[in-house]
C-alpha positions as CSV (number, residue, x, y, z in Angstrom):
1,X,-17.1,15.0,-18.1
2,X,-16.3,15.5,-14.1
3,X,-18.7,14.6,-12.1
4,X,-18.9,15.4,-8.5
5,X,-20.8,15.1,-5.4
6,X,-20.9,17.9,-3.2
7,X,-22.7,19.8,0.1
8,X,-24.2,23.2,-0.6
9,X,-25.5,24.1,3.1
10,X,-27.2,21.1,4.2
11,X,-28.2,19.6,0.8
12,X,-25.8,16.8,-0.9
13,X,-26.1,17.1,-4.8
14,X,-24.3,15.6,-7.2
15,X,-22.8,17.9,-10.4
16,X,-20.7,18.6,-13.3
17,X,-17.7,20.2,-12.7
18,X,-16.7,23.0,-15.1
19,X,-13.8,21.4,-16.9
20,X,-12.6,24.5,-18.4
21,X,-12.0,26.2,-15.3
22,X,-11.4,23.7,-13.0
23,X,-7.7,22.8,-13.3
24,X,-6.4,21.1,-10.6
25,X,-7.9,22.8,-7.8
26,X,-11.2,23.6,-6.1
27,X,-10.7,27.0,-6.0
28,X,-12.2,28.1,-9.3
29,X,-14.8,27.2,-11.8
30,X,-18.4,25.8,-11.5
31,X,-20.5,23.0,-10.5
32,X,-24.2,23.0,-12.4
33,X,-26.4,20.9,-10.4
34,X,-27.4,17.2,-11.5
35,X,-31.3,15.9,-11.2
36,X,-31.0,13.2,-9.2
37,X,-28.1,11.7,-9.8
38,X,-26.0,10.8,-12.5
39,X,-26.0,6.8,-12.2
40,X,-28.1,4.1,-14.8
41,X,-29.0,6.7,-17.0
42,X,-27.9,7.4,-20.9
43,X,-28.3,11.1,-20.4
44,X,-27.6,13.5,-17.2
45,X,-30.3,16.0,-16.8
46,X,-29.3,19.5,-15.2
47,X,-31.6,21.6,-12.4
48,X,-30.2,24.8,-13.9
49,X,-28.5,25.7,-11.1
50,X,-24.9,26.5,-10.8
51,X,-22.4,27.0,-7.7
52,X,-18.9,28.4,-7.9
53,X,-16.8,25.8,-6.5
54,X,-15.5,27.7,-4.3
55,X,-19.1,27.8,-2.5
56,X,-19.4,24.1,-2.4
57,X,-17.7,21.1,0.0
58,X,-17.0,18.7,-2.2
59,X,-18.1,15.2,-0.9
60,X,-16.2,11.7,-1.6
61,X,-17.9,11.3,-5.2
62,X,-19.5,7.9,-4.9
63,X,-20.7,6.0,-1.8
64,X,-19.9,2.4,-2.4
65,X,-21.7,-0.6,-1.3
66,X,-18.3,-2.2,-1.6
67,X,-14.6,-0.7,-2.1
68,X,-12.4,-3.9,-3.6
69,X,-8.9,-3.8,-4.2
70,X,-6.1,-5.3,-5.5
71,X,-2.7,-5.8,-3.9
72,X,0.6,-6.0,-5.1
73,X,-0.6,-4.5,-9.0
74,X,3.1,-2.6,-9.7
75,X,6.0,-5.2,-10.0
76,X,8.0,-2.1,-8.1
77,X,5.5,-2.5,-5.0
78,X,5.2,-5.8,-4.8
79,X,9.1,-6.3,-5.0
80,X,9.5,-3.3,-2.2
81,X,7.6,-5.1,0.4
82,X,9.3,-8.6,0.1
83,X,7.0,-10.4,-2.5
84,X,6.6,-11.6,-5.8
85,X,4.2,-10.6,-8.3
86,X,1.3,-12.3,-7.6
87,X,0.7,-14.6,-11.1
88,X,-3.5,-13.5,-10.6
89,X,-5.0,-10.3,-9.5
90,X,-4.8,-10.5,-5.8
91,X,-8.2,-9.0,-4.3
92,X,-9.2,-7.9,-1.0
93,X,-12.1,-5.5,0.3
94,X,-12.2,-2.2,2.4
95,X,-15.3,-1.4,4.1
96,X,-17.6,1.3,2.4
97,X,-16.8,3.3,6.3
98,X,-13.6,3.9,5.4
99,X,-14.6,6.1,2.6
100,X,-14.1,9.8,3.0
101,X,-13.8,12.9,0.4
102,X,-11.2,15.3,-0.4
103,X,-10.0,17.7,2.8
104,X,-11.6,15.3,5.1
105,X,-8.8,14.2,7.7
106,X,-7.2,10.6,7.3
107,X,-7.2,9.5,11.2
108,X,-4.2,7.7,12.5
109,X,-5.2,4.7,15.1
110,X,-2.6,5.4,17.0
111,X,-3.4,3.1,19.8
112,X,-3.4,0.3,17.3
113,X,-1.2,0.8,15.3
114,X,3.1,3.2,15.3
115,X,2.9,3.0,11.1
116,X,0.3,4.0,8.6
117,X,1.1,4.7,5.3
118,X,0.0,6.5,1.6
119,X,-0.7,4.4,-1.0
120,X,-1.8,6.5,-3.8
121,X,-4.2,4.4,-6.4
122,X,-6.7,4.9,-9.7
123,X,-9.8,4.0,-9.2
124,X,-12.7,2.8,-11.8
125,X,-16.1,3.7,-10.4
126,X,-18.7,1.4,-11.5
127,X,-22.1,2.7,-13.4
128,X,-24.3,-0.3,-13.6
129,X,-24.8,-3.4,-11.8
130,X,-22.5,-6.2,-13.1
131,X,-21.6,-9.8,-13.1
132,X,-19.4,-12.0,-15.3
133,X,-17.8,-8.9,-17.7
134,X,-16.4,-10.1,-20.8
135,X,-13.7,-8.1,-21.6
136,X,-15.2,-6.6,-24.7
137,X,-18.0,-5.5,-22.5
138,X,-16.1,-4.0,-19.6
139,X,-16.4,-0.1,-21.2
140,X,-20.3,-0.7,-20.8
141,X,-19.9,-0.6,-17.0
142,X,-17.4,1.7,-15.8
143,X,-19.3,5.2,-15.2
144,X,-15.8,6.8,-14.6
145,X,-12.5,7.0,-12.6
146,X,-11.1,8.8,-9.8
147,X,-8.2,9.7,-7.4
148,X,-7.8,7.3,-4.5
149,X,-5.4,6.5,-1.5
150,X,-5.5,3.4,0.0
151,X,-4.2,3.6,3.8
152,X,-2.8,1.2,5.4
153,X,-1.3,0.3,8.8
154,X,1.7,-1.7,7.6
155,X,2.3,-3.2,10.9
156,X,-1.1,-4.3,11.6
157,X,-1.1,-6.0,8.2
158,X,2.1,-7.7,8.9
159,X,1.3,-8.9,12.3
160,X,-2.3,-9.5,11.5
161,X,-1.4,-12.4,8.3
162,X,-4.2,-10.5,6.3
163,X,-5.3,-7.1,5.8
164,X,-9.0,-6.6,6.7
165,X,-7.8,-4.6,9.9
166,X,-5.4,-3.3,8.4
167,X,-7.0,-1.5,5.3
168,X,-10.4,-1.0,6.8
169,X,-10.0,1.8,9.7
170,X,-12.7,4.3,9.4
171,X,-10.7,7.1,6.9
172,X,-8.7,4.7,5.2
173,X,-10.2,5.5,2.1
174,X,-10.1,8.7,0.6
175,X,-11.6,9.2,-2.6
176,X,-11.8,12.2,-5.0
177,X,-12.1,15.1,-6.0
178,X,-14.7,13.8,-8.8
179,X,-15.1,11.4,-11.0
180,X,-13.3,11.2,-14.7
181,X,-15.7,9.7,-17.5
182,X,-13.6,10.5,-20.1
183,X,-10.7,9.2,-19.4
184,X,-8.4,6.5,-21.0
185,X,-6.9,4.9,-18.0
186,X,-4.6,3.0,-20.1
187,X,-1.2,5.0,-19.6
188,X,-2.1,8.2,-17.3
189,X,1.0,9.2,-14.6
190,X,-0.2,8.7,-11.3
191,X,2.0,10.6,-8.5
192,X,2.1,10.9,-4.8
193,X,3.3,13.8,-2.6
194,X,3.5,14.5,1.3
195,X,3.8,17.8,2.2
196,X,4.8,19.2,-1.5
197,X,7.8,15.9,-1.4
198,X,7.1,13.7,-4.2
199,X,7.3,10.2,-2.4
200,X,5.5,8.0,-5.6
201,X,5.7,8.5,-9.3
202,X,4.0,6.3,-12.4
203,X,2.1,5.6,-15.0
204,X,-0.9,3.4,-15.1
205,X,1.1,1.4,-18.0
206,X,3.0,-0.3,-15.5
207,X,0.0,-2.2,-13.9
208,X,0.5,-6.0,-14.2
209,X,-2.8,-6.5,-14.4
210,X,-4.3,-4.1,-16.5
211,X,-8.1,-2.5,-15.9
212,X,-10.1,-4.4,-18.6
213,X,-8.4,-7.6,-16.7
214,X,-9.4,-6.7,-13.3
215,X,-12.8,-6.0,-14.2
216,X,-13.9,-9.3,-15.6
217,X,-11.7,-10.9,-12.9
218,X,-13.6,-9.5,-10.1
219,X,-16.8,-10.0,-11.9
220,X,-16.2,-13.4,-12.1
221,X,-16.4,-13.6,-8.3
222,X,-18.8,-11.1,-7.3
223,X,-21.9,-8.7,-8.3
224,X,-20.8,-5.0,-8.5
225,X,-23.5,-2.5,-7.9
226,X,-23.4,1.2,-9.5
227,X,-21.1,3.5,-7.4
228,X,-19.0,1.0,-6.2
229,X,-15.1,1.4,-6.4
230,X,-12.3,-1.1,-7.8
231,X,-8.7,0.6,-6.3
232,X,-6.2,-0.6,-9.0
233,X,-3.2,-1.1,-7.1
234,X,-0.1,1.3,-6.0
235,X,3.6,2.3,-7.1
236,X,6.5,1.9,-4.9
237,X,7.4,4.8,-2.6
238,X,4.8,3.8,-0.2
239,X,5.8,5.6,3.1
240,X,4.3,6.4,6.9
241,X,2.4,9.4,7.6
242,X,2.0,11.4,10.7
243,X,-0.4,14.1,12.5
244,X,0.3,17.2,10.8
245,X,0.7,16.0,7.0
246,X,-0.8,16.8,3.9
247,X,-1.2,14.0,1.1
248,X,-2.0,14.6,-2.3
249,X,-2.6,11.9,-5.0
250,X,-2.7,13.4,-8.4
251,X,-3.5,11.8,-11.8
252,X,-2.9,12.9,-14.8
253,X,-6.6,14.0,-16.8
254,X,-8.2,13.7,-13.5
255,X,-6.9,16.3,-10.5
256,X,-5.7,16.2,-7.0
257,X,-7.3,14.4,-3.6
258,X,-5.9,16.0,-0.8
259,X,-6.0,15.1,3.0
260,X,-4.6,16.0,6.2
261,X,-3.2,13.4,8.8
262,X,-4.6,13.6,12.6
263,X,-4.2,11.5,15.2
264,X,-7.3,11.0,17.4
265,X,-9.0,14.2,18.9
């Protein structure tokens, strides 16, 4: 099931995305409206309404409390930046601000900072709250899984020694177009394009630390709340971006999140 959360005039509604019709795109097919929305509960109930997608904005799917991440997750990556492997999941946190939805404009600070780049990811989207996951429990609390691209200003991370300016620009996480719940994240190809150039290319079955890992992991050290986002990690091929680009992150059984780059206004 897709679910999404989208604007229909002024009115935010979540929904489930016609999967027949759908495709890739959000052009065609349908969105029946969700009562309420679709988190903590066994069974989604329907309004009876239905848009065509093409009369709907969709919205970022979820708005996290938190958005927390994990660094250096492909051996390819971390080796393309000038590190190792990290032996444990490396973990760090983007502010629930830098969230933003498919179409909506990834903003380059370019008084900060002359380098921001892609970094396409998966991302599991949490359904309950959650503490301490065993492994064998970790199905119970991921609602679904999504597109996401994880910005970054390289240089700002390099010259900072840590990455909380660096990751957490208002923007700097796009996420999207819906949200997967039927998905088996285990081996899905991930890829990354700018401006129709393919620039990243995987599969989820190169992740050194896989999602049922991560999960308990970052359990372990904090309380996740429904909706909020664990970004698994990115490919090599990272790259800059500038004003004028389009950035698409596909994955395979999911679709496409696509932004334009702006500098400022």
């Amino acid at each position: 099931m897709r679910i999404a959360r989208f604007a229909i005039g002024d009115q935010v509604r979540y929904g489930v995305v016609d999967d027949a019709q759908a495709g890739r795109g959000e052009g065609g097919g349908a969105v029946a409206e969700i009562d309420g929305h679709p988190f903590g509960t066994d069974e989604v109930k329907l309004t009876g309404a239905s848009y065509p997608l093409a009369d709907v904005r969709l919205l970022a799917p979820v708005l996290p409390s938190k958005v927390v991440a994990i660094g250096r997750n492909y051996a390819d990556h971390a080796r393309e930046t000038g590190s190792e492997p990290p032996a444990e999941p490396l973990i760090f946190l983007k502010p629930s601000t830098a969230v933003i939805g498919p179409g909506d404009p990834i903003v380059r600070p370019a008084q900060l900072s002359e380098r921001v780049d892609f970094e396409g990811e998966l991302a599991v989207v949490f359904g309950r709250l959650c503490r301490d996951v065993p492994a064998a429990r970790v199905p119970e609390v991921i609602f679904g899984y999504t597109c996401a691209n994880d910005v970054t200003a390289r240089d700002l991370q390099v010259s900072d020694g840590q990455w909380a300016r660096a990751k957490g620009f208002d923007t700097f996480c796009p996420l999207g177009p819906w949200i997967e719940t039927g998905l088996d994240p285990a081996d899905v190809e991930l890829t990354t394009t700018v401006n129709g150039e393919v620039k990243q290319h995987a599969r989820t079955s190169l992740l050194m630390h896989d999602i049922t890992t991560l999960v308990s992991y970052v359990t372990a050290v904090m309380t996740l709340l429904p909706g909020d986002v664990l970004l698994t990690g990115t490919p090599a091929g990272i790259g800059p971006l500038v004003a004028g680009d389009q950035v698409t992150v596909q994955i395979e059984g999911i679709g496409s999140l696509t932004n334009p780059v702006t500098d400022p206004g």
